[in-house]
N, C-alpha and C positions, 0 to 999 in steps of 0.2 A: 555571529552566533544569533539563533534563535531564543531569546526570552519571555516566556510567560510568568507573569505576576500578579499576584492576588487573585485567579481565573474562580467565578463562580457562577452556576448556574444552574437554576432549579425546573422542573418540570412541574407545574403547579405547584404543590406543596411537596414536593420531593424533590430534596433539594441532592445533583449530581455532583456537583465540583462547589466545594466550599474554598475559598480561598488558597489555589494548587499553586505554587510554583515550580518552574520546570525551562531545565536549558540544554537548547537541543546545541551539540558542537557544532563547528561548523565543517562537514564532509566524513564526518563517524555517524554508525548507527549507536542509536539509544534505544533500547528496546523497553517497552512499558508493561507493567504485569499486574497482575493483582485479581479479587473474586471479582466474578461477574457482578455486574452492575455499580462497580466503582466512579464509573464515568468514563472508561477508556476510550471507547467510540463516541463520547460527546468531544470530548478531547480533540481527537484527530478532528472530528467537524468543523472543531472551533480553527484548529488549524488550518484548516482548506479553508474555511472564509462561509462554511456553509450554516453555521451557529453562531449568532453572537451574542459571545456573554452577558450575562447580568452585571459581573460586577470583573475588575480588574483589565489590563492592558497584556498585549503583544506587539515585542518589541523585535525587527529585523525579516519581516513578510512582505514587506511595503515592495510594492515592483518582484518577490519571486515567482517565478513559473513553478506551481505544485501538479502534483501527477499520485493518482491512489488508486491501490486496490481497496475497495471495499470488501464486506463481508459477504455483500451480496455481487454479482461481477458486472453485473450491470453493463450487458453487451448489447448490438442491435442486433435481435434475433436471426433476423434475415439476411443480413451481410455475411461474408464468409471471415472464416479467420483472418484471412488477411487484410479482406475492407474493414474491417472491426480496428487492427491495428494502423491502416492507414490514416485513421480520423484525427491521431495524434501525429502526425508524420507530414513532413512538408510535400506537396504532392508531385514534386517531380523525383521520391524514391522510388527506386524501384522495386516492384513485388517480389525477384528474387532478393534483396535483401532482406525483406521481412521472413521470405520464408527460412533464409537459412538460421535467423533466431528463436521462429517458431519449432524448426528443427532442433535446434541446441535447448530447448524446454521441454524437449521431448513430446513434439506433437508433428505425426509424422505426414509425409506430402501429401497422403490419400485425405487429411482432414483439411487442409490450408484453404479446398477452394469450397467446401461443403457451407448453405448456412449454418450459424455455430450450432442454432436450434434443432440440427442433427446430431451432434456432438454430445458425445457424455456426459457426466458432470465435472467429473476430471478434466477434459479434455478442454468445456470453455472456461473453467479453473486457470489453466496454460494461457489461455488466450486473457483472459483478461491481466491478468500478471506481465504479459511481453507485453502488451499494451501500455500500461502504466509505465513499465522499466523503460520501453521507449521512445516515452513523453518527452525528455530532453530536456525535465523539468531541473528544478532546482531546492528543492525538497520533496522527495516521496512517502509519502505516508501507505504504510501497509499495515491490513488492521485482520490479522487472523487470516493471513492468503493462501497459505499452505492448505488449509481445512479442506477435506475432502480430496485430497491426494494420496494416494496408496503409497506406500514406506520408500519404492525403489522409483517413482518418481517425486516424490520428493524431494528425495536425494537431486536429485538429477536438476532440476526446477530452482530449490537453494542454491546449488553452485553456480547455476549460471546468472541466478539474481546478484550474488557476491560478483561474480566478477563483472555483471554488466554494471552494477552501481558501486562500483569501486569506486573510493572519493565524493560521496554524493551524499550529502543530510540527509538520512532518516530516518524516520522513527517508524520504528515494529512494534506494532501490538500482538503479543503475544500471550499462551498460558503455557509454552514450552519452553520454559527453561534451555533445553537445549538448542532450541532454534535459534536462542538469542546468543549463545554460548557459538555456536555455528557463523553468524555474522560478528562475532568478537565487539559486538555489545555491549555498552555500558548498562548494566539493570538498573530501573528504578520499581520499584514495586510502590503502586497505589494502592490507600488506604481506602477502603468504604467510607462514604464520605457522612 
């Protein structure tokens, strides 16, 4: 199990996470909710290791491989879907296995080999998503991934994230209810801090 204890941490005088506790299981999703600017995304930061707090400990990160989508997808413009997805991949996989995932995310063969910075917005939405999902990490943090997918690929994109991270710690940040209801999510709702 992942545990966060006492977690605080302020942005000048604005203070984000006042003393949060928070345990993620180990291999269920927890989905995290609550008004914007609660600290939801400081949160996950702190969790990748890329914010460190002011005040309190995390306990059970020591040695994992973490893997996330962010809010932003933060792709390499230039590479195509599949060198995008290859960066996390050991390099003797082979490109048709990424594309038959990028396939199952619903991004079809005419996009795999395009730079993504061709691509929609949706489209490198898909691509940063199969990327993180097949990081082979050992906690995934998704922080509002779905955002900017249209209803029926949505659809399509959740399911295949359920079943690629089937067994896998993560925690969802979401304002969808349902999305969390969708990975059978434990909810926690954050308070404004």
């Amino acid at each position: 199990m992942i545990a966060l204890r006492g977690i605080g941490h302020r942005f000048g005088s604005e203070v984000v996470l006042d003393g949060l506790d928070l345990d993620l299981d180990e291999g269920r999703v927890t989905a995290l909710t609550g008004p914007n600017g609660c600290g939801k995304t400081t949160l996950s930061r702190v969790l990748l290791g890329l914010v460190v707090p002011d005040a309190g400990e995390i306990r059970g990160v020591e040695g994992r491989r973490r893997a996330a989508v962010f809010q932003e997808n933060r792709l390499c413009e230039q590479l195509s879907a599949v060198g995008n997805v290859r960066l996390v991949l050991h390099r003797s996989t082979p490109s048709s296995a990424i594309a038959v995932e990028l396939r199952r995310a619903g991004l079809n063969d005419a996009c795999h080999t395009k730079p993504v910075r061709d691509l929609s917005g949706g489209q490198r939405r898909r691509v940063a998503i199969v990327r993180a999902v097949m990081a082979e990490a050992d906690l995934l943090v998704l922080d509002e991934p779905f955002t900017g997918l249209d209803t029926l690929g949505k659809v399509q994109v959740m399911t295949w994230v359920r079943e690629r991270s089937a067994g896998q710690t993560t925690l969802l940040i979401t304002h969808d209810l349902a999305e969390a209801r969708w990975f059978g999510a434990r909810v926690i709702t954050m308070p404004k801090a």
